[in-house]
Backbone bond lengths (Angstrom), bond angles and torsions (degrees), N, CA, C in turn:
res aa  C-N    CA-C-N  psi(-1)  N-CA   C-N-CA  omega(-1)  CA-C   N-CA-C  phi
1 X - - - 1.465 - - 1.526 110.62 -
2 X 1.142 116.87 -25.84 1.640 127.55 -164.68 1.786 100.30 -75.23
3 X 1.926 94.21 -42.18 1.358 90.83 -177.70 1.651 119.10 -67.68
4 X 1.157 104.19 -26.86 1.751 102.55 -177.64 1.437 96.60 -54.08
5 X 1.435 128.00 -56.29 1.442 113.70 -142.75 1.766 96.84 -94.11
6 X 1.408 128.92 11.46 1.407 134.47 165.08 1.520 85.92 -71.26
7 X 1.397 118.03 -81.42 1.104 122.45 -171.90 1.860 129.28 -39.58
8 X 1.427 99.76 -41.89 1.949 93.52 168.61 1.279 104.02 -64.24
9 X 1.903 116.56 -20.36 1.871 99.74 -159.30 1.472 96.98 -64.49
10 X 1.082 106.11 -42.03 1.897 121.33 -150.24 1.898 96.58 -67.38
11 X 1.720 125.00 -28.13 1.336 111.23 136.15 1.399 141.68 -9.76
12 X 1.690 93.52 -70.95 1.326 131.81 -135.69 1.547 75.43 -73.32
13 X 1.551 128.89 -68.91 1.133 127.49 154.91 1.592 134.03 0.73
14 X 0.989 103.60 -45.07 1.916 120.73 -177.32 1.708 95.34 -76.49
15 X 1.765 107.14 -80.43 1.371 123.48 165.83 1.809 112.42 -6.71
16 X 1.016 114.98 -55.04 1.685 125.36 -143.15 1.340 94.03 -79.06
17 X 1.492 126.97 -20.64 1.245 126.54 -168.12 1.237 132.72 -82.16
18 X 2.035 93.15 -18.25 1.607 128.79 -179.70 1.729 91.46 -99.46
19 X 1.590 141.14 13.37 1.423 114.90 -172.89 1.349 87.55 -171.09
20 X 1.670 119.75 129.03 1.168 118.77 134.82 1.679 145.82 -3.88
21 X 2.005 87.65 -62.92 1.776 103.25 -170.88 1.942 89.93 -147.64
22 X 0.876 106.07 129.66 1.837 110.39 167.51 1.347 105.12 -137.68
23 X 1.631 109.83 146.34 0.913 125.69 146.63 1.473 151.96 -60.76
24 X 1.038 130.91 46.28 1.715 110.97 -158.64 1.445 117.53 -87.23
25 X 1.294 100.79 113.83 1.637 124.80 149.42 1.274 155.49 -46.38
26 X 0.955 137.95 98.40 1.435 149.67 -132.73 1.739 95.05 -135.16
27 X 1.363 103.97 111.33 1.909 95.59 153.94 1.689 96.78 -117.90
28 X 1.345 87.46 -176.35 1.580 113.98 -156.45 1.899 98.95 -152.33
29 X 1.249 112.01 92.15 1.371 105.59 168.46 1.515 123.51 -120.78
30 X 1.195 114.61 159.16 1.515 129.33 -146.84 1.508 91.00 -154.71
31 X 1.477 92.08 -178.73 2.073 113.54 -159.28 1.286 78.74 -133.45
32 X 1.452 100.54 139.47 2.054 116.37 171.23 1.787 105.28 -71.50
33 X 1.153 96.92 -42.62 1.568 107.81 177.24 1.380 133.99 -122.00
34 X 1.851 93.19 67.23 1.487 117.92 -169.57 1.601 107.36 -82.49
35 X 1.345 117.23 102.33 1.574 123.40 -152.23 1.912 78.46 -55.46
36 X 1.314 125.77 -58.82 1.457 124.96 -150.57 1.596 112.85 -44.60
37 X 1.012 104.36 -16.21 2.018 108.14 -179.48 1.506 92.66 -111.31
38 X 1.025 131.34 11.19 1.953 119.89 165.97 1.491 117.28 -104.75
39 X 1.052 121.74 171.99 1.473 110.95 -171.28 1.803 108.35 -85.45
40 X 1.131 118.84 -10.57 1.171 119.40 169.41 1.798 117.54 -82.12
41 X 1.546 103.51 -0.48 1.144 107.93 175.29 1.735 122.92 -84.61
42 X 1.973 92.59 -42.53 1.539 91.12 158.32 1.239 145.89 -43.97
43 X 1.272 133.20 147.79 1.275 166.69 -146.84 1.945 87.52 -79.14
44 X 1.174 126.04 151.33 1.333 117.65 -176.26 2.161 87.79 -90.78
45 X 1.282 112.72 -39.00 1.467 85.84 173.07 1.346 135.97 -88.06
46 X 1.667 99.24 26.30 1.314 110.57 -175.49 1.820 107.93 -103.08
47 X 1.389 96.80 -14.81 1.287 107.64 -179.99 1.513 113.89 -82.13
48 X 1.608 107.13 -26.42 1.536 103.74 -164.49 1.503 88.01 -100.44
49 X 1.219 134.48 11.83 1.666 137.47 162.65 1.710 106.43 -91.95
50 X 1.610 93.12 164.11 1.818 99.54 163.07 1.629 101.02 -86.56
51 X 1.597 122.83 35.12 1.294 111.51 178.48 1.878 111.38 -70.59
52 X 1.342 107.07 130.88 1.519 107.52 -174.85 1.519 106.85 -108.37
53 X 1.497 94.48 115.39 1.928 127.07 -176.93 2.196 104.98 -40.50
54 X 1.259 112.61 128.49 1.389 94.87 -172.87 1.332 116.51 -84.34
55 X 0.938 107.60 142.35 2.012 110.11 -166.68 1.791 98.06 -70.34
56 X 1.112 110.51 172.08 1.338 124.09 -166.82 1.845 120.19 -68.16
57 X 1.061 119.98 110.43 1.514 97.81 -158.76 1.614 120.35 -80.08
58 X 1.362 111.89 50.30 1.349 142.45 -167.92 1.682 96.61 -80.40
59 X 1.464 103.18 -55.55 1.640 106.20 178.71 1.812 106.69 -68.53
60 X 1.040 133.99 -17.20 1.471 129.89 -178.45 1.217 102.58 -77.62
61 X 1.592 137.95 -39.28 1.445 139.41 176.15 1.171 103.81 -55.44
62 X 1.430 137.29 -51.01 1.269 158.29 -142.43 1.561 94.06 -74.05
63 X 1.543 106.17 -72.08 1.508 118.99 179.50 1.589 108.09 -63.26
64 X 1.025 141.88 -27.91 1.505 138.29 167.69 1.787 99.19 -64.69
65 X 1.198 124.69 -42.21 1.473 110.86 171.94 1.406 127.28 -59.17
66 X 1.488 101.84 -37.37 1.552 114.46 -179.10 1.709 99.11 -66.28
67 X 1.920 112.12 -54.29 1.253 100.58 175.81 1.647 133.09 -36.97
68 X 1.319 101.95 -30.00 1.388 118.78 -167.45 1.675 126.69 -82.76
69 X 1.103 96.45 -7.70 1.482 120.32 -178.23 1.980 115.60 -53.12
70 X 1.463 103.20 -31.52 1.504 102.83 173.65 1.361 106.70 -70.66
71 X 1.774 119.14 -39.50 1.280 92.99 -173.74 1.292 120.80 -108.31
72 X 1.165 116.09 35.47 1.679 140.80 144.76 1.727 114.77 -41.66
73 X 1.928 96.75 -59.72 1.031 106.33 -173.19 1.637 101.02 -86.99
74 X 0.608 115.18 -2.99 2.030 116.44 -175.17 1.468 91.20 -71.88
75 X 1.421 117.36 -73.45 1.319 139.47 -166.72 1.420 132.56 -79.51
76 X 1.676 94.97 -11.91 1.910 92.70 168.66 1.056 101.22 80.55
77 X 1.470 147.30 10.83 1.472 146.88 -171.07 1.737 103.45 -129.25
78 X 1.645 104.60 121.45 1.205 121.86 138.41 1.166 128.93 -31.21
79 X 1.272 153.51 130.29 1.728 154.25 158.45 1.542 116.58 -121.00
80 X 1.418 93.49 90.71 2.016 106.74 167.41 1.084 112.45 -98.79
81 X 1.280 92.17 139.94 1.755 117.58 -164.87 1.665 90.42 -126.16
82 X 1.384 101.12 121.84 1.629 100.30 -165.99 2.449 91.56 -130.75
83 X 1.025 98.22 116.50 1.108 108.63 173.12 1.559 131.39 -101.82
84 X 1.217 102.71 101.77 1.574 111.73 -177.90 1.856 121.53 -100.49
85 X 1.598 119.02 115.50 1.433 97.43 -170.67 1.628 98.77 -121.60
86 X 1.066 101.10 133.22 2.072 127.15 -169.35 1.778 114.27 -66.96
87 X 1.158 124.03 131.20 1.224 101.57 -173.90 1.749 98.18 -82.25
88 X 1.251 116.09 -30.26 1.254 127.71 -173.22 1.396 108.65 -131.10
89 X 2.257 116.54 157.36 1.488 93.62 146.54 0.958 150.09 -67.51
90 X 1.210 129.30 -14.56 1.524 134.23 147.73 1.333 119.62 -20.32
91 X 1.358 122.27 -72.41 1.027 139.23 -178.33 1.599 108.80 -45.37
92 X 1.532 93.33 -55.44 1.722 95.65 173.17 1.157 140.48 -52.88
93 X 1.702 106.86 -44.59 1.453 123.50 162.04 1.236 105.99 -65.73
94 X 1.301 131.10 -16.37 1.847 91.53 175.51 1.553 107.01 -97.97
95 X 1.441 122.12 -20.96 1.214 121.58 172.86 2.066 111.67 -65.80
96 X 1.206 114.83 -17.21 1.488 101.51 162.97 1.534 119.66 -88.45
97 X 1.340 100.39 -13.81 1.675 104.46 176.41 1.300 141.79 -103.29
98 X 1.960 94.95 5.04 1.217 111.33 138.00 1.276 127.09 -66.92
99 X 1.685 109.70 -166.13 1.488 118.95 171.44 1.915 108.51 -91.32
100 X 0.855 96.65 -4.17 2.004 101.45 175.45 1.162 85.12 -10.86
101 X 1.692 85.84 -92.09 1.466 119.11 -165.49 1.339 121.66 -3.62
102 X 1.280 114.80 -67.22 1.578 133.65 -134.10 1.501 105.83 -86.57
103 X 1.563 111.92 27.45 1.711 120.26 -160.45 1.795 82.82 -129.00
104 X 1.620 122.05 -0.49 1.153 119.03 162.76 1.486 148.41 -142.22
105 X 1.127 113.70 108.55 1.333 119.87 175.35 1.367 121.96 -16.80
106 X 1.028 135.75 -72.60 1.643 140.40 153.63 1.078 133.37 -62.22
107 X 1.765 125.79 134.24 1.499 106.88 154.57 1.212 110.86 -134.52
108 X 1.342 110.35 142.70 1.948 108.22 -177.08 1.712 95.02 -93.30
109 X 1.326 119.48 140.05 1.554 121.47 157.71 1.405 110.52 -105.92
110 X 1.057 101.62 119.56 2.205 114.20 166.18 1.681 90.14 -103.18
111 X 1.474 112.43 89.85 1.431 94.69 157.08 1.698 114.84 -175.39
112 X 1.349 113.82 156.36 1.564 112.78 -160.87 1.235 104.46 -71.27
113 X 1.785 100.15 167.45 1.567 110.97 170.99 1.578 129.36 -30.19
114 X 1.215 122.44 -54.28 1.370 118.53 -170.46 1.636 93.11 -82.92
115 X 1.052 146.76 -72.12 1.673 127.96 168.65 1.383 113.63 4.37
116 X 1.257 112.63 -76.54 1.514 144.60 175.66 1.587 99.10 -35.72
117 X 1.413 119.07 -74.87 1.588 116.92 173.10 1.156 104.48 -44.92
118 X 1.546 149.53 -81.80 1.158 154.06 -138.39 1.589 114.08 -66.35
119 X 1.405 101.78 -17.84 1.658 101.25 -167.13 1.733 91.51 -112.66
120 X 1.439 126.95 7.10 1.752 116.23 -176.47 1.604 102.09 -65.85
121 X 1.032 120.11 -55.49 1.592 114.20 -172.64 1.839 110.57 -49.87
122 X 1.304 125.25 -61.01 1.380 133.71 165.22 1.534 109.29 -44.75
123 X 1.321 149.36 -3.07 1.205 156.71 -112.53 1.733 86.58 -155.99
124 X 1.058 97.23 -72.47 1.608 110.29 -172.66 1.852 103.05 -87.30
125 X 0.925 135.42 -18.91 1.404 119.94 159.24 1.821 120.45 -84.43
126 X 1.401 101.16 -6.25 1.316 100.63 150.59 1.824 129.23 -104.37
127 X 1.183 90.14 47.67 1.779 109.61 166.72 1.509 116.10 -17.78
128 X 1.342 129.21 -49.73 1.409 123.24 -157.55 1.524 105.66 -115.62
129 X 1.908 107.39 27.69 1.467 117.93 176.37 1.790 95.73 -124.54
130 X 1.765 115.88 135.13 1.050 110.72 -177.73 1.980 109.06 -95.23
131 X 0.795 104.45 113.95 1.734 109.58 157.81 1.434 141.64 -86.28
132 X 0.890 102.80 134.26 1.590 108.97 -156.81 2.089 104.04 -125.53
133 X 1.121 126.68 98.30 1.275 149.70 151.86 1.671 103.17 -47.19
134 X 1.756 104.26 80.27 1.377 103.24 152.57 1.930 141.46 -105.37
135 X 0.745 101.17 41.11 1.480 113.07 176.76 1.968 123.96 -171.02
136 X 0.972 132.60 23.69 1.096 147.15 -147.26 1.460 101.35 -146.18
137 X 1.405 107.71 118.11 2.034 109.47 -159.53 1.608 85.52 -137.80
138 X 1.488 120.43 53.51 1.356 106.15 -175.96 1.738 84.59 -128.67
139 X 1.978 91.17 124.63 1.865 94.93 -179.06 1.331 129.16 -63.63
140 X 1.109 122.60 -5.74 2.082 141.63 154.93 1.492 96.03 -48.35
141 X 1.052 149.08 -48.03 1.186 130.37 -132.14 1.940 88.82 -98.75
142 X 1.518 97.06 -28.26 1.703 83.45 -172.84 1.829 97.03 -111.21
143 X 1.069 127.90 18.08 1.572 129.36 165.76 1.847 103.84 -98.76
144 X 0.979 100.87 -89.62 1.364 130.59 166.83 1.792 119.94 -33.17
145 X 1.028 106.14 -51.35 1.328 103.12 -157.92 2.018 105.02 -115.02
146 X 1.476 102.03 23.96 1.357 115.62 -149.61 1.813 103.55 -56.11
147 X 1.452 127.00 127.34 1.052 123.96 -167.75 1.478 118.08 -107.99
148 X 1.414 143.25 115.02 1.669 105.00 -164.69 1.529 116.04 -63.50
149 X 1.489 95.97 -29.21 2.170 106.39 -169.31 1.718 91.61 -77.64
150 X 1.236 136.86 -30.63 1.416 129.82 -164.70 1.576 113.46 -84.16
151 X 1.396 122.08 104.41 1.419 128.23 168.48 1.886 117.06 -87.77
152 X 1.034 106.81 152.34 1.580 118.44 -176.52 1.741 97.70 -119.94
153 X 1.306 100.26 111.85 1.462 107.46 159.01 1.833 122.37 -125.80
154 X 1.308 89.72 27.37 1.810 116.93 163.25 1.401 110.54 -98.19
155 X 1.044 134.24 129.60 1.525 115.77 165.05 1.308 129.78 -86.89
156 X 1.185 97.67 163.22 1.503 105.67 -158.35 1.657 104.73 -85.31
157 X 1.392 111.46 154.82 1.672 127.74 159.63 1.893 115.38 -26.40
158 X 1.478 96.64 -36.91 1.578 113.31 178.91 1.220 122.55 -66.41
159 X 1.454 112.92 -55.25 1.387 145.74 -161.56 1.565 93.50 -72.52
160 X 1.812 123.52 -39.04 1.007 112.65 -162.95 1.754 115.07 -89.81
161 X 1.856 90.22 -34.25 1.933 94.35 161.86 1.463 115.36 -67.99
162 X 1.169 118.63 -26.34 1.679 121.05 -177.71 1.752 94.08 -56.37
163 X 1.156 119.03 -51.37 1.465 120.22 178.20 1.297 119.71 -54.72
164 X 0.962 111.18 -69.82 1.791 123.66 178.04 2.010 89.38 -37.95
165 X 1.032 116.73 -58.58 1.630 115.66 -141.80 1.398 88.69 -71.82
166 X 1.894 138.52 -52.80 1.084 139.07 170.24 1.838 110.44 -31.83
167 X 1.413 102.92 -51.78 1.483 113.60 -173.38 1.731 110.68 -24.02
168 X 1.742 79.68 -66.63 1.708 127.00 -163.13 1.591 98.54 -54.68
169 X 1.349 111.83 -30.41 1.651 101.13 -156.58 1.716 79.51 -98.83
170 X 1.467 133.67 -46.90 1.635 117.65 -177.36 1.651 116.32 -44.63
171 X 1.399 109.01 -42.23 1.121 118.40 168.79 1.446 129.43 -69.52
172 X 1.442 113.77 6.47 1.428 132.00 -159.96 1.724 124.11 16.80
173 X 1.406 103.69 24.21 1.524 107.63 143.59 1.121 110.52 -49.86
174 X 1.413 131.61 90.89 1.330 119.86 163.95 1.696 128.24 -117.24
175 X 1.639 105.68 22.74 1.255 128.48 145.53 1.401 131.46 -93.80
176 X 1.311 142.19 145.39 1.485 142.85 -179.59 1.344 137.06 -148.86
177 X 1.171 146.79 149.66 1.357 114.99 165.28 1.470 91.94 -120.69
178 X 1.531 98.69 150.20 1.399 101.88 163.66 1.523 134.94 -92.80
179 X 1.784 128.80 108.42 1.526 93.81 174.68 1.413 112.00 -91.59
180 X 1.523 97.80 165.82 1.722 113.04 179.81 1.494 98.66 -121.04
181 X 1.878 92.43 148.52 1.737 107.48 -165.29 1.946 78.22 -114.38
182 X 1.286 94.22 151.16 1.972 117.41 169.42 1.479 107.74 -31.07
183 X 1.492 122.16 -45.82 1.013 121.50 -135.80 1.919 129.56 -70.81
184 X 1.022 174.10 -144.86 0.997 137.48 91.48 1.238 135.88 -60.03
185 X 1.274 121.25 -15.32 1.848 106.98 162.42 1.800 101.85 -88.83
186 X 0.888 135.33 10.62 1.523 126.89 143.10 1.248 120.47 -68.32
187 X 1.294 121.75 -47.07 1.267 126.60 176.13 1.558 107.50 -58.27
188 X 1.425 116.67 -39.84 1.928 120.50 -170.14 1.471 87.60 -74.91
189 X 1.282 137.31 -28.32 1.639 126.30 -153.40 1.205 104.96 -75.55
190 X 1.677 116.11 -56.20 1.627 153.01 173.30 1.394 75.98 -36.47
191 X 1.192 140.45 -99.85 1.680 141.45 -101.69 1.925 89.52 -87.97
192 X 1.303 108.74 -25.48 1.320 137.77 -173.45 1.666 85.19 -51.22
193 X 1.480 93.23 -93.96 1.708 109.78 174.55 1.096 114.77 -18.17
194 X 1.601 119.10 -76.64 1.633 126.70 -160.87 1.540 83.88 -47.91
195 X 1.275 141.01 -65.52 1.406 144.66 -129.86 2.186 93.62 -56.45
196 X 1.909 91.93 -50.86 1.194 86.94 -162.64 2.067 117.91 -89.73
197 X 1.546 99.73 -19.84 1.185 106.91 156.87 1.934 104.28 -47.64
198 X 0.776 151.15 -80.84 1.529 162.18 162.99 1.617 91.06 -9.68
199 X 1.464 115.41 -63.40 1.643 103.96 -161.35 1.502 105.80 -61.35
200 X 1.467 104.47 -51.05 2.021 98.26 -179.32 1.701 110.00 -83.34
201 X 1.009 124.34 11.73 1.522 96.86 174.25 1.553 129.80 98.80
202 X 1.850 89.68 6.26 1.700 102.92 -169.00 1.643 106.29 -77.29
């Protein structure tokens, strides 16, 4: 999260040269009833672990603003961080398909797969707004659903078997079996794996 808002400062930088004083605007939207932070969101072997559910990364935006405060003063630019959370997508989709939006330069998304589907068209007809995919590691979103304005600074399902499989081959484990859990993101993880087991040689 810290890195996104390094990265708008160094903007903010460009910006300052066209203005005295600017504003830049940043929202951050989220779902009131984002199953993935409830306990019905966990993983069934995450439940029978001391695995601890990750809190909302609402406070990391927050602290990337505070981080950002030197180059506030570097650059002569304001940085609002305006947080809006949806009770539904409904709600969401019509708030991107208004004009809200269009009063900001940035937008952070905290939000699951089908969110993510429902808002691509509104996403891409707001062309000259940048979006940024922070929490969402499902490989559809950057195959499938490829956006030019939408960046991913979550990693992906790929990024994370690409690791494991590199691991496996330093360690020259280069036999495995795979198990598979019911679920459907077991099934995306698996196909994930095989894909990258296949690229190194596992």
């Amino acid at each position: 999260m810290r890195l996104i808002f390094i990265t708008l400062s160094l903007l903010f930088i460009y910006f300052s040269v066209h203005s005295e004083t600017i504003k830049f605007k940043i929202g951050f939207l989220d779902l009131k009833n984002d199953i993935r932070y409830s306990d019905w969101g966990r993983h069934p072997v995450d439940i029978r672990s001391n695995y601890k559910k990750y809190e909302r990364p609402i406070d990391g935006a927050r602290l990337g603003v505070i981080d950002s405060k030197k180059f506030e003063r570097i650059t002569k630019t304001e940085i609002i961080l305006d947080h809006f959370r949806f009770k539904d997508d409904i709600e969401l989709i019509n708030f991107l398909n208004s004009v809200s939006p269009d009063d900001y330069s940035a937008i952070l998304l905290d939000l699951n797969l089908k969110a993510f589907k429902d808002i691509q068209t509104s996403i891409k007809d707001k062309n000259k707004i940048i979006f940024f995919n922070i929490s969402n590691s499902y490989n559809s979103l950057r195959v499938e659903s490829c956006l030019n304005n939408l960046y991913h600074t979550f990693p992906s399902d790929m990024m994370k078997t690409d690791a494991a499989a590199q691991f496996l081959v330093q360690k020259k484990w280069n036999k495995t079996l795979l198990l598979r859990g019911p679920l459907n993101e077991d099934v995306e993880l698996s196909k994930s794996f095989k894909t990258s087991a296949k690229k190194f040689g596992v």
